[in-house]
C-alpha positions in Angstrom: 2.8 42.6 -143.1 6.5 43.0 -142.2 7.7 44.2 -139.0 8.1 47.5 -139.0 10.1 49.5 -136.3 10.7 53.5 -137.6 9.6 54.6 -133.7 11.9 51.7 -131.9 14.3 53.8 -129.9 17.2 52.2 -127.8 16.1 51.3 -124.9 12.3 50.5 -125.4 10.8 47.0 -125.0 10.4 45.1 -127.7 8.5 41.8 -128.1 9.2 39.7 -131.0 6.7 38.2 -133.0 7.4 35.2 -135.0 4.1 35.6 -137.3 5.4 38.2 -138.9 7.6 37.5 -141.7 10.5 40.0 -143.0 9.6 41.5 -146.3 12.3 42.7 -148.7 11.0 44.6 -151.6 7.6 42.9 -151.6 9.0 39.4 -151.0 8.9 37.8 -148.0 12.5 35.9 -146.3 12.7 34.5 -142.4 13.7 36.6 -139.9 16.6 34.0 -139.0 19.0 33.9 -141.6 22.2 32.3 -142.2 25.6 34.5 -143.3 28.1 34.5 -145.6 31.5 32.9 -143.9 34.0 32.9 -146.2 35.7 29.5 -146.8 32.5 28.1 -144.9 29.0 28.8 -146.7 29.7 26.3 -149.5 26.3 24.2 -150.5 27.3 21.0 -148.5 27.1 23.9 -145.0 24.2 25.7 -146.4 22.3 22.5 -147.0 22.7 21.1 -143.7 21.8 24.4 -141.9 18.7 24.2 -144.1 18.0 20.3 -142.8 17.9 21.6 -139.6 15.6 24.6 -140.3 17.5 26.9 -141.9 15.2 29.2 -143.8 17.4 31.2 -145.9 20.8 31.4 -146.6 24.2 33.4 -148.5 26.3 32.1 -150.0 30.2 32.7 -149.4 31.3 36.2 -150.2 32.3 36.5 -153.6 35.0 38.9 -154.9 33.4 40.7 -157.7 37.2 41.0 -159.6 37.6 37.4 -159.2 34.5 36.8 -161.0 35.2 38.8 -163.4 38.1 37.0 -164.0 36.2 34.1 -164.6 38.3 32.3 -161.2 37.4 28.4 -161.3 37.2 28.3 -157.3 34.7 31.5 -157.2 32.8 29.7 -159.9 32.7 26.8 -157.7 31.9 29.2 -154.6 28.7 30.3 -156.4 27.6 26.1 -157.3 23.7 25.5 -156.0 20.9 23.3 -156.8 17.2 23.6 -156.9 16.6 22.9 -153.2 18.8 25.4 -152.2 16.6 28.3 -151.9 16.0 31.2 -151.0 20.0 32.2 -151.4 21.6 35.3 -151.5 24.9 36.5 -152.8 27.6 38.7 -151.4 29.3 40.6 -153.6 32.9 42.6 -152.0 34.1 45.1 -154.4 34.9 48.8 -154.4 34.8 49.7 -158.4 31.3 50.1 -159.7 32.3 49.7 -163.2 33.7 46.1 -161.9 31.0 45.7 -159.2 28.5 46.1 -162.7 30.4 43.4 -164.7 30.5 40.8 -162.0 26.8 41.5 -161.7 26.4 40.8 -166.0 28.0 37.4 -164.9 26.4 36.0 -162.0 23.5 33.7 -162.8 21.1 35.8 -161.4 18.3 33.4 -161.7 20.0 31.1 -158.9 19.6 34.1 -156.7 16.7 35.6 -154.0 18.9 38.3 -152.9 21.9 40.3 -153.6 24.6 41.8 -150.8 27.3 44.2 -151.2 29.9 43.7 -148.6 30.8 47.3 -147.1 31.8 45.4 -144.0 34.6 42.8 -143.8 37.2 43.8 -141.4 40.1 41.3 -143.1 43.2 43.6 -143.9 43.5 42.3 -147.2 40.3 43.2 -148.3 40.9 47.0 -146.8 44.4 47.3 -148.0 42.1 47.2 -151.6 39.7 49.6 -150.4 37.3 47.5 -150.0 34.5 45.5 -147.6 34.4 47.9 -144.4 36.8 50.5 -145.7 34.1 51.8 -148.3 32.6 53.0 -144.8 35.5 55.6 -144.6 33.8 56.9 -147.7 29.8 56.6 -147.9 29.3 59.2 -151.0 31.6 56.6 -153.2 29.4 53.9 -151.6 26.8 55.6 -152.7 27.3 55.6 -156.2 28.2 52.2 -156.0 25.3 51.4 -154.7 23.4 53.4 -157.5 24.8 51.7 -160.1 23.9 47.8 -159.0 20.2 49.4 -158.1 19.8 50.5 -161.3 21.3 47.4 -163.1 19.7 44.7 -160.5 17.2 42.7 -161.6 17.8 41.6 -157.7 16.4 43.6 -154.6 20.5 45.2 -153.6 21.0 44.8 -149.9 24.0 46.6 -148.0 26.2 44.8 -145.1 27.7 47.3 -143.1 29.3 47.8 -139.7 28.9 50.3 -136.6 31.6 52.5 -137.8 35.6 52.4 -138.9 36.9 52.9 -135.3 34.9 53.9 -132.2 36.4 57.4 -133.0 34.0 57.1 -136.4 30.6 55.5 -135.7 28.9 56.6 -138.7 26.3 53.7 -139.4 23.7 55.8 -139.2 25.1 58.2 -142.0 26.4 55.3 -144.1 22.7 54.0 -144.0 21.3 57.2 -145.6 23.6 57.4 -147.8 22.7 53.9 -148.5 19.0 54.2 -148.7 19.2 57.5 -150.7 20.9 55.0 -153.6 17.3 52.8 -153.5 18.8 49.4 -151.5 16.1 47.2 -150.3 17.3 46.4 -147.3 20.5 46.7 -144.7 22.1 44.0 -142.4 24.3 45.8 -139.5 27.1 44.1 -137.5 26.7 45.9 -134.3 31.1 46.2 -134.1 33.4 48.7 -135.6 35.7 47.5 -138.3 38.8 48.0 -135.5 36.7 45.8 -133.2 36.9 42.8 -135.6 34.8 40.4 -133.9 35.8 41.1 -130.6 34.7 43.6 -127.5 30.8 44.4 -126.9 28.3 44.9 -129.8 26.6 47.8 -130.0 23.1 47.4 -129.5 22.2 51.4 -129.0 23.7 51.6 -132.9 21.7 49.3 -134.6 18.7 51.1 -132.6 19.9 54.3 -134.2 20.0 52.7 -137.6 17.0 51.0 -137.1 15.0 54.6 -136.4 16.7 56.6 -139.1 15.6 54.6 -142.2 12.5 52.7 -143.4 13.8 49.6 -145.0 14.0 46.5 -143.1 17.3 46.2 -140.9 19.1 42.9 -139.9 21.5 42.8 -137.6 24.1 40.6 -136.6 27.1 40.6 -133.4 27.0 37.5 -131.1 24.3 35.6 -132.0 25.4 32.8 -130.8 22.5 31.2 -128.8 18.8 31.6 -128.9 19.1 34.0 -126.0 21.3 36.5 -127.6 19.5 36.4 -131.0 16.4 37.7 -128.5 18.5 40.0 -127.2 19.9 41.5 -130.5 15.9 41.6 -131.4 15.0 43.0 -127.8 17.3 45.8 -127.8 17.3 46.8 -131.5 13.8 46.6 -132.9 15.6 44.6 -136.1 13.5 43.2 -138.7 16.3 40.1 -138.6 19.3 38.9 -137.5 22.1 36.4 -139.5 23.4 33.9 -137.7 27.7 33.4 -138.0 29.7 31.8 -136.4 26.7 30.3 -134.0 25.8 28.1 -136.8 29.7 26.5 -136.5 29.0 23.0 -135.3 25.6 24.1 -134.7 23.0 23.5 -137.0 20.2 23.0 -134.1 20.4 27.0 -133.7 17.7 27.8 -136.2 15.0 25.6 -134.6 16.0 26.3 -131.1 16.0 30.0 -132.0 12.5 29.5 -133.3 11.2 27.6 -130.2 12.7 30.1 -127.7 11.4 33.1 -129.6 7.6 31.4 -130.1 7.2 29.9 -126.8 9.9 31.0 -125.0 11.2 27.4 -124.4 15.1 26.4 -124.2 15.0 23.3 -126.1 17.2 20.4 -124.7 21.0 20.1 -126.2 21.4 17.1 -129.0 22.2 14.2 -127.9 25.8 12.6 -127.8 24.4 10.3 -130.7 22.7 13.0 -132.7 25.9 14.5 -132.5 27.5 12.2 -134.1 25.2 11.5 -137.0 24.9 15.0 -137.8 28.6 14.9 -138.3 28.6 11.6 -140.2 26.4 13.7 -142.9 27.8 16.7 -142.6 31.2 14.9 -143.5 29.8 12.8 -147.0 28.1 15.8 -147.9 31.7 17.8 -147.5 33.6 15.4 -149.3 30.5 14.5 -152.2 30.9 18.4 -152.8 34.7 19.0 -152.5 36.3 15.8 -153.0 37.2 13.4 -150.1 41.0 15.3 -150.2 39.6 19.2 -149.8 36.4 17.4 -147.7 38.0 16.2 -145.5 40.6 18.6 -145.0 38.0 21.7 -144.7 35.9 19.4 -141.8 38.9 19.3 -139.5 37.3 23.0 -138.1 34.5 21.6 -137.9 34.8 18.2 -136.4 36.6 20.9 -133.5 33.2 23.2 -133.7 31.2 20.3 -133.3 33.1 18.9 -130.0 34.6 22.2 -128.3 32.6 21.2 -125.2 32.2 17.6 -125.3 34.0 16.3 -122.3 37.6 14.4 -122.7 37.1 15.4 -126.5 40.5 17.1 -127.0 42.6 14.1 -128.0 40.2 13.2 -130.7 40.2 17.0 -132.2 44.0 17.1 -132.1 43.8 13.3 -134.4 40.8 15.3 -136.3 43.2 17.7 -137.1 46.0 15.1 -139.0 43.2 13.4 -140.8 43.4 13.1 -144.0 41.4 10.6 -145.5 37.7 10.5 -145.4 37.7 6.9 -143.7 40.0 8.4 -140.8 37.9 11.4 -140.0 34.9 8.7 -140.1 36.6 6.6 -137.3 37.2 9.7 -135.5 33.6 10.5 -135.0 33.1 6.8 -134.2 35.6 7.4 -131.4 33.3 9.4 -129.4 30.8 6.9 -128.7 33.5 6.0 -126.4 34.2 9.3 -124.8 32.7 9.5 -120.9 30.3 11.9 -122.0 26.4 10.6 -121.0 23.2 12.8 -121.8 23.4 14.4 -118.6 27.1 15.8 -119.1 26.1 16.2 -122.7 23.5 18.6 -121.3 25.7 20.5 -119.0 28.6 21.0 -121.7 26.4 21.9 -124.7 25.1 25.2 -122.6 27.7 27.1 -124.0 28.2 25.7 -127.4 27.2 28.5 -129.9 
């Protein structure tokens, strides 16, 4: 059976049991998931997150107009393979008649799961009227909603946040509204859109969402280690939690969630060296997926994810960053098998990296 939380309240205990899968309209998904970052989740990220445990993943948000307009690089966005399952996909859009076409389109047989996207914070997207500005109105939400439920051959799932601004923390109403139109599940990002990704999440929220509805609930807001997943899980009675920008440079996070959560063990930090190869993959598989120009190019972030606290490591991240060819950015992760960094330091400087 899922788990099932209708009488958490904010502020009880919670102990999290890792038996205990997450079901979403009869099917059953890990609790630990990994998120939809744009310009991130291609298949080369999602498959080396799934390497290192990773049990389910999105892929990056899709713009349902750009689909529609049959965009090359969306199409490209979307690319999978066999292995790569269970996926979900993230749909941003505020037109249901649009939202409906873009659905016609996708190859819903590559899909577990389908997202809309009532929460992205980017101006862009909210200048459209879209990803957390549909928040602002839940009733057109709503029928958005209504219409994808009724056309899905995919359980619909809703991303929202806390509120618009902390003058308008309306979760909990936006996840009626939201369950009244038949979604499966909601994920929750314990901020308001104003908040961005900054200030303190707001456990009591998701709580309060969490109470109010009786569809699983995942939330996500700094989870960034093993001991703030807990946390989000301790303090909210969530059925999940996605996994962001702690899976930058980070790939270990999913099985040293899972440890820490089962046994309540802190696993040791990789090693300088496993470091390193991890990177060495990560970069073929980037460049075997986007071309060794656009490969490369898109791992510069990531070679500086992957090192932010190895000691003496910011001369190599500032070469990392003028890389261009696939062969450079390999001798650049060569380079630090020379840096003064020894498993102990590794140890102490890891602690932090999320």
């Amino acid at each position: 059976m899922p788990l099932r939380f209708s009488n958490f309240h904010y502020g009880d205990t919670f102990l999290y049991n890792s038996s205990v899968s997450l079901l979403i309209d009869g099917k059953e998904f890990p609790s630990l998931m990994l998120a939809p970052l744009a310009g991130i989740s291609d298949l080369s990220f999602r498959m080396l997150n799934r390497s290192f445990g990773c049990g389910f993943a999105f892929a990056e948000m899709i713009s349902a107009r750009s689909l529609v307009y049959q965009s090359e690089n969306t199409k490209k966005m979307l690319s999978t393979n066999s292995t790569d399952r269970p996926l979900g996909v993230q749909l941003l859009g505020d037109d249901k008649k649009v939202m409906k076409q873009a659905l016609d389109i996708l190859r819903i047989s590559d899909f577990d799961l389908l997202n809309i996207n009532a929460a992205c914070p980017v101006e862009k997207v909210i200048r459209k009227g879209e990803g957390a500005a549909l928040m602002r109105d839940p009733v057109k939400l709503r029928d958005i909603l209504r219409t994808l439920v009724s056309n899905s051959p995919l359980p619909v799932t809703l991303k929202i946040r806390s509120g618009w601004d902390e003058c308008s923390v309306n979760a909990r109403d936006v996840a009626l509204y939201a369950r009244e139109a038949g979604i499966k599940a909601l994920f929750i990002h314990g901020r308001t859109r104003s908040q961005r990704y900054g200030g303190s999440v707001d456990y009591r929220i998701i709580a309060e969402v969490k109470a109010a509805i009786d569809i699983p609930v995942i939330a996500s807001g700094d989870a960034l280690s093993p001991l703030l997943i807990k946390k989000l899980f301790d303090e909210t009675g969530c059925d999940g939690v996605t996994i962001a920008r702690g899976a930058l440079g980070n790939p270990w996070i999913f099985k040293e969630t899972e440890e820490f959560l089962e046994k309540g063990n802190i696993s040791e930090r990789p090693h300088i060296r496993d470091i390193i190869e991890t990177m060495s993959d990560h970069l073929a598989m980037c460049c075997n997926f986007q071309g060794e120009a656009t490969g490369t190019k898109l791992f510069r972030k990531f070679y500086a994810w992957y090192t932010k606290s190895l000691y003496g490591s910011k001369p190599l991240r500032e070469k990392a960053f003028h890389a261009i060819t696939k062969k450079q950015m390999f001798d650049l992760i060569g380079e630090l098998r020379l840096s003064p960094v020894d498993g102990r330091e590794m140890k102490e400087t890891c602690e932090s990296n999320p």
